[in-house]
ROLO-540119 format. One record per residue (C-alpha): residue number from 0; y, z, x. Coordinates in steps of 0.02 Angstrom, whole numbers. Example, Ala and Ser with C-alpha at 12.3 -4.5 7.8 and 13.67 -1.06 7.14 Angstrom:
BEGIN
ATOM_0_-225_390_615
ATOM_1_-53_357_684
END
This chain:
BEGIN
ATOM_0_-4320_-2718_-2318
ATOM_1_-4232_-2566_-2301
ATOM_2_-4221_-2430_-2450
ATOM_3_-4089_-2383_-2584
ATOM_4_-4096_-2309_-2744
ATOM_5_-3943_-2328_-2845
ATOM_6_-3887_-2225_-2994
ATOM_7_-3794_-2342_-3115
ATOM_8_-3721_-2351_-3316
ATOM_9_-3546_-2314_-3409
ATOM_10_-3426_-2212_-3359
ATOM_11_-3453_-2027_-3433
ATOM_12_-3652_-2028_-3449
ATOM_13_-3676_-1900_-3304
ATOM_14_-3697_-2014_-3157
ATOM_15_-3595_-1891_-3004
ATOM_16_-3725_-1746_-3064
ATOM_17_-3889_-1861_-3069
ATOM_18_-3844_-1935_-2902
ATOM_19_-3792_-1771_-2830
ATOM_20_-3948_-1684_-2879
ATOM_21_-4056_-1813_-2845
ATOM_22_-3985_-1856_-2654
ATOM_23_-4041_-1636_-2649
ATOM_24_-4209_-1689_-2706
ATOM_25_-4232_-1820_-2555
ATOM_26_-4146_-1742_-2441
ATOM_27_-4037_-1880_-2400
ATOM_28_-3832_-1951_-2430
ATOM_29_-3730_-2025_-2547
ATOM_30_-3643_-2181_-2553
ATOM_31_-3517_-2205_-2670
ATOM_32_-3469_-2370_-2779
ATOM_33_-3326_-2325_-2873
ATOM_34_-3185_-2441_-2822
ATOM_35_-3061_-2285_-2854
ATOM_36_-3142_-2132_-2765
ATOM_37_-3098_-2228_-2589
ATOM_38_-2914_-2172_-2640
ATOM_39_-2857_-2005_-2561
ATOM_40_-2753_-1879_-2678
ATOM_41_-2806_-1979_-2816
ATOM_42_-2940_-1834_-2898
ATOM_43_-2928_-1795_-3080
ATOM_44_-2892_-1964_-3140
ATOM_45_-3052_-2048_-3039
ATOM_46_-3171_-1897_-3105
ATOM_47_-3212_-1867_-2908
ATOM_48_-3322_-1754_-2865
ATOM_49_-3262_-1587_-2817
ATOM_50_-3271_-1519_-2613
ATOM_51_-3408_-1371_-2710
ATOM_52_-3513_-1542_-2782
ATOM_53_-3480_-1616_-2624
ATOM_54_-3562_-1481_-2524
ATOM_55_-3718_-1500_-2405
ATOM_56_-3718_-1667_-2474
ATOM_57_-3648_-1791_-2367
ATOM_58_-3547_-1927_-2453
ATOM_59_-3484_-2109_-2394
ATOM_60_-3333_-2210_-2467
ATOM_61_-3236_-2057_-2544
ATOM_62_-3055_-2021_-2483
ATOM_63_-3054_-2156_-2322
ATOM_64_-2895_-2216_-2391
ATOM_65_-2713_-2195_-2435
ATOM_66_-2660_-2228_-2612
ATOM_67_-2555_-2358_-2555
ATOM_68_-2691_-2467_-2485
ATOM_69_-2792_-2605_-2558
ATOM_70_-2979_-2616_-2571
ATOM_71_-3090_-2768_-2619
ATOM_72_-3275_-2799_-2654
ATOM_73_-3288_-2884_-2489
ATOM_74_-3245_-2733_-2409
ATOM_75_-3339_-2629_-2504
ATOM_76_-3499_-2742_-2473
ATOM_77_-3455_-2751_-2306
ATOM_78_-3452_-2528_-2284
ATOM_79_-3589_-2498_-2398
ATOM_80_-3730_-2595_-2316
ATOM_81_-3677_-2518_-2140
ATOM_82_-3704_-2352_-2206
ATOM_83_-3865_-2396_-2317
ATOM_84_-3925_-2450_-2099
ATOM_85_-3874_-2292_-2033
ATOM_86_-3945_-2192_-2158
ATOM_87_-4115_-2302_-2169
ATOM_88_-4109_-2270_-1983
ATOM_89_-4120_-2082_-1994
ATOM_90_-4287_-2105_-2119
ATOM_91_-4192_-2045_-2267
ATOM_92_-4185_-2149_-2424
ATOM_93_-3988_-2159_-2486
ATOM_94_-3912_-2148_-2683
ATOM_95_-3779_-2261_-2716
ATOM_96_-3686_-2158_-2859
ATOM_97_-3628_-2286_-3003
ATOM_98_-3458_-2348_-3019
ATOM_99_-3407_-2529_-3021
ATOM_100_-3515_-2652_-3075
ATOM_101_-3454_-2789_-2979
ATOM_102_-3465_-2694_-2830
ATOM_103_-3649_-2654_-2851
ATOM_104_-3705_-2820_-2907
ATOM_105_-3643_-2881_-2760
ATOM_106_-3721_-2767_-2656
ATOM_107_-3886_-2783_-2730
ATOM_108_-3892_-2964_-2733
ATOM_109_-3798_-3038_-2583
ATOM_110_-3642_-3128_-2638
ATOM_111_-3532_-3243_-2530
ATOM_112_-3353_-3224_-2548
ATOM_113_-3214_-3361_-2558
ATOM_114_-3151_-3382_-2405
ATOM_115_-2996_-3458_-2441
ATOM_116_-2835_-3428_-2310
ATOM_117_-2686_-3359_-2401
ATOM_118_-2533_-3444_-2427
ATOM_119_-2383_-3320_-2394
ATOM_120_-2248_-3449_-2482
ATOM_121_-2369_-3504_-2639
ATOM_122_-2400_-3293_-2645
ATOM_123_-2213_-3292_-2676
ATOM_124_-2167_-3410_-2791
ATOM_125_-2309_-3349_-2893
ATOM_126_-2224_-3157_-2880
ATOM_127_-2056_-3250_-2928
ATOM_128_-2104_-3309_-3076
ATOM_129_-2198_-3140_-3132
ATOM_130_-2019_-3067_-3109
ATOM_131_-1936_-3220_-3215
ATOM_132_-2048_-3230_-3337
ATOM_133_-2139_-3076_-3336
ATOM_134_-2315_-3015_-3282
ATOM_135_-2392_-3068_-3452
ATOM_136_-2319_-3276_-3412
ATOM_137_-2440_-3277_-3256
ATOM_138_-2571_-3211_-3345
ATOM_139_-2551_-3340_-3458
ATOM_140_-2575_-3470_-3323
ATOM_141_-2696_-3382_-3255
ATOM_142_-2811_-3418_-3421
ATOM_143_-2753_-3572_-3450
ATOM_144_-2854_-3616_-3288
ATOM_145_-2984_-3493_-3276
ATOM_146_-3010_-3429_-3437
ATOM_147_-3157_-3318_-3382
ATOM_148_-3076_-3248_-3253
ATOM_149_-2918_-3222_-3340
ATOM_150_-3013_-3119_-3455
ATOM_151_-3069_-2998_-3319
ATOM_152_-2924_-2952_-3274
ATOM_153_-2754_-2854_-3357
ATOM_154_-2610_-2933_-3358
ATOM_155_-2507_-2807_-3256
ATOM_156_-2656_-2806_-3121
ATOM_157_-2522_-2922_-3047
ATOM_158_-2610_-2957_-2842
ATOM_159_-2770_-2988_-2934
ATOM_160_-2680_-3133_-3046
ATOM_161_-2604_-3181_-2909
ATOM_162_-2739_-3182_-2776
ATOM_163_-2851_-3275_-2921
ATOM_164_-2709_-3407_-2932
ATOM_165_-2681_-3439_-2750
ATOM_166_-2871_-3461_-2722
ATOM_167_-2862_-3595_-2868
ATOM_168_-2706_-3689_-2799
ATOM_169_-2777_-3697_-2635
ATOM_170_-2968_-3722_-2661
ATOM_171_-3005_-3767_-2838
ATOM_172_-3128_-3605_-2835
ATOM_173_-3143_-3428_-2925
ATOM_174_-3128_-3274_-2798
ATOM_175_-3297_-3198_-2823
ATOM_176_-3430_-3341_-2766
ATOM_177_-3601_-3381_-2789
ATOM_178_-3752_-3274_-2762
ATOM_179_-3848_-3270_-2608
ATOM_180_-4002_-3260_-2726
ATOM_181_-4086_-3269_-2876
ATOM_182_-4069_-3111_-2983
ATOM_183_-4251_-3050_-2970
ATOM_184_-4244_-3043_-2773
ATOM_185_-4122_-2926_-2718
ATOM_186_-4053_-2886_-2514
ATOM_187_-4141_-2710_-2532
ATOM_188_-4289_-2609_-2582
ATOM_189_-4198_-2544_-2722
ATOM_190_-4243_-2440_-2873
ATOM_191_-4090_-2468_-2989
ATOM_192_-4112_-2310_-3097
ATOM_193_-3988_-2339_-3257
ATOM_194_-3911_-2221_-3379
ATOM_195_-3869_-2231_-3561
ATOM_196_-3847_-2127_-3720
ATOM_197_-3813_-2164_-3899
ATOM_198_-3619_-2269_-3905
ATOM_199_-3550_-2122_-4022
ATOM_200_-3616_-1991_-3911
ATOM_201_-3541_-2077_-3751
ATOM_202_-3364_-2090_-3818
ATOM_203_-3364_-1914_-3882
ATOM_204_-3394_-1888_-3689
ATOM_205_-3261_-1984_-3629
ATOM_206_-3138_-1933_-3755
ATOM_207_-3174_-1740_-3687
ATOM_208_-3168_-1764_-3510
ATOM_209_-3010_-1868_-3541
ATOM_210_-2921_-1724_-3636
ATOM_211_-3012_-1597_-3486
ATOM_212_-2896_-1714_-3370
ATOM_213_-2755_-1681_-3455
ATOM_214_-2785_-1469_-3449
ATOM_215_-2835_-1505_-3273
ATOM_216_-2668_-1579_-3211
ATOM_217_-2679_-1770_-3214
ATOM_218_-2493_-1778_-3252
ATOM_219_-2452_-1681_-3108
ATOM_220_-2547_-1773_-2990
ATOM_221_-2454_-1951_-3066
ATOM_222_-2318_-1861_-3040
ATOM_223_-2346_-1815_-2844
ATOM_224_-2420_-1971_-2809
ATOM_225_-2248_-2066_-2853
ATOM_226_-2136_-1917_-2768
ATOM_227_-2250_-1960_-2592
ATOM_228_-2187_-2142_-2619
ATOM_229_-2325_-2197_-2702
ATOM_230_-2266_-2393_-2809
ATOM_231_-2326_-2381_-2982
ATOM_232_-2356_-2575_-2947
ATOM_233_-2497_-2538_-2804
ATOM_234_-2676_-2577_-2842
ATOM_235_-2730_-2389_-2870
ATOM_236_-2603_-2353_-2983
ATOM_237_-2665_-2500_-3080
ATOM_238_-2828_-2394_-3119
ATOM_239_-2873_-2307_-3293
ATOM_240_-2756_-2148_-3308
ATOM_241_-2654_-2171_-3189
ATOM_242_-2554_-2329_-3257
ATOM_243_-2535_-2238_-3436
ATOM_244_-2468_-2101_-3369
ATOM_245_-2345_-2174_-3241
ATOM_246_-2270_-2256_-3419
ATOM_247_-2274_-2094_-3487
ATOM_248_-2182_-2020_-3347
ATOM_249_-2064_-2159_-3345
ATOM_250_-2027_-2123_-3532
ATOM_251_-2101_-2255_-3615
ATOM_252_-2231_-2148_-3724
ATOM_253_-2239_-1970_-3758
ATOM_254_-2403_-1869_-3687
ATOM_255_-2524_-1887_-3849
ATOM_256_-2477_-2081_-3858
ATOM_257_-2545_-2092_-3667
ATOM_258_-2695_-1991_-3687
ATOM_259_-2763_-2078_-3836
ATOM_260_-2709_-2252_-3743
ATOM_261_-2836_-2184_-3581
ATOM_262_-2974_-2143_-3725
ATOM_263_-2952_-2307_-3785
ATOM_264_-2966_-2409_-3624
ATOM_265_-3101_-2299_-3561
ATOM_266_-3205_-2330_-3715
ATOM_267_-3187_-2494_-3688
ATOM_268_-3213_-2491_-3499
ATOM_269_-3373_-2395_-3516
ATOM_270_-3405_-2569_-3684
ATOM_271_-3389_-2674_-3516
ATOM_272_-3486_-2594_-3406
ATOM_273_-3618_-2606_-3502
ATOM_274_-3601_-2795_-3541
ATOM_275_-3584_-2821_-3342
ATOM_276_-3762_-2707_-3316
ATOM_277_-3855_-2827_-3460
ATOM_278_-3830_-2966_-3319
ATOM_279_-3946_-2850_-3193
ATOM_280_-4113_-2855_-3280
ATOM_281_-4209_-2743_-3122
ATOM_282_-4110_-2604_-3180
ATOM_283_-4229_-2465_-3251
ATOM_284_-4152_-2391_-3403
ATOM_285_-4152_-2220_-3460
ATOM_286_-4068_-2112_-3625
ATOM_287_-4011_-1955_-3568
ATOM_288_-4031_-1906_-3744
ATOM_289_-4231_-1937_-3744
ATOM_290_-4266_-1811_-3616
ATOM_291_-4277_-1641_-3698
ATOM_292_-4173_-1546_-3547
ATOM_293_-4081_-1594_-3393
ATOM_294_-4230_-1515_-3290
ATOM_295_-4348_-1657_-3369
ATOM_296_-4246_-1788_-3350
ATOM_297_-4220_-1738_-3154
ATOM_298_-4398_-1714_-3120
ATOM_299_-4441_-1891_-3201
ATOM_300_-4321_-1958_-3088
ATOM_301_-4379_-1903_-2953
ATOM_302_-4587_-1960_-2984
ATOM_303_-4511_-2133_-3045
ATOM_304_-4428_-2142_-2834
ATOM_305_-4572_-2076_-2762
ATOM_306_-4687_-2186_-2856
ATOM_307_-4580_-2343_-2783
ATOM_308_-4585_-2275_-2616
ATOM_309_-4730_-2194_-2585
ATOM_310_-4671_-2024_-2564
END
């Protein structure tokens, strides 16, 4: 089986700098699984990792596409694995940095995706009646039929509803499908290495590096993205941060009222995230906060990989 390690937990805990660090210690590459750091341009609202983090480190599945583009879990799947090869090839172990939990469960565990053909017209009649009735009516539907799935998803995340719908007219099924298998026997020869830290703690974190957006620029680079063209209605504008502040620059709230609405979703991003990782029980858990310095922590990590691999 070929080797992974993956650095995992909710948004703010420190993930980039763990995975960064600890792809140094092994000598090897990173793989990213955030479904927003594919996007290009798209820096301070994503939390990317600077070009200076970056450095002497190679990283896969960061800026490979324009804003404008879509990007599924299928995909993703699809990318990641060919890269966890390649890099197995070379003898080197790889770090899959965090990110979305979908994304990584799939990975892990091998699922099959729907593979329902689209229906152009249905896709269109569905759109019409978002503009009729508004994004919220086809949400509606949406959980009237597939409550769980419903719940997943926001209800101006309007090609997910719709994709979710379509599948259902046309099959009967949800988009993401079964497992390949059972949750104790995963595709790789992973250590899943998760993060965590008291709740308090963690949204203290994400309220600062929210507000460190702000000061950073995160309204400008809204604001460039839609001069280049960019549709507020695209899937990457749909993303935490970016979506509040589009409303903001359309008028609709002032600057404090959008930066306390990104604290809020975050917090409660980083509540699902967490809810999503209870369902992976080979993750290894660790608090930050146990560890009495970063230096610790980093050197722990690295005897708990070589321990699993033999190093």
């Amino acid at each position: 089986m070929e080797r992974m390690v993956a650095v995992i937990g909710p948004t703010a805990v420190g993930k980039t700098k763990v995975s960064i660090d600890l792809a140094k210690m092994l000598h090897t590459e990173i793989i990213s699984g955030d479904s927003m750091l594919v996007y290009k341009d798209m820096n301070i609202g994503t939390a990317k990792p600077s070009m200076e983090e970056r450095s002497n480190i190679f990283h896969h599945l960061i800026d490979i596409l324009e804003p404008s583009a879509d990007f599924s879990v299928v995909e993703f799947k699809e990318l990641a694995s060919k890269h966890i090869s390649n890099i197995n090839t070379m003898g080197k172990i790889p770090v899959l940095a965090g990110g979305t939990g979908l994304y990584v469960k799939s990975l892990l565990e091998g699922y099959q995706f729907n593979p329902t053909p689209s229906d152009e017209k249905l896709r269109e009649r569905l759109d019409l009646l978002a503009k009729e009735h508004g994004n919220q009516y086809l949400h509606d539907t949406l959980a009237d039929v597939l409550p769980a799935v419903a719940a997943r998803l926001h209800p101006n995340d309007l090609r997910r509803v719709i994709r979710a719908l379509e599948v259902f007219y046309l099959s009967g099924d949800i988009v993401s499908q079964e497992k390949l298998l059972d949750q104790q026997e995963l595709l790789y020869n992973a250590l899943v290495i998760g993060l965590t830290m008291d709740r308090q703690l963690l949204y203290q974190r994400i309220n600062q590096r929210v507000d460190m957006m702000i000061e950073e620029g995160l309204v400008n680079e809204v604001a460039m993205l839609l001069k280049n063209g960019i549709s507020p209605n695209c899937q990457a504008m749909q993303g935490i941060g970016y979506k509040e502040i589009v409303r903001h620059l359309q008028g609709e709230m002032d600057l404090a009222t959008a930066t306390d609405t990104i604290k809020q979703a975050t917090r409660h991003f980083a509540k699902r995230q967490l809810t999503w990782y209870r369902k992976m029980p080979y993750i290894t858990w660790f608090d930050v906060n146990d560890f009495s310095d970063y230096n610790t922590m980093m050197g722990t990590f690295y005897k708990v990989v070589a321990g699993k691999f033999n190093l």
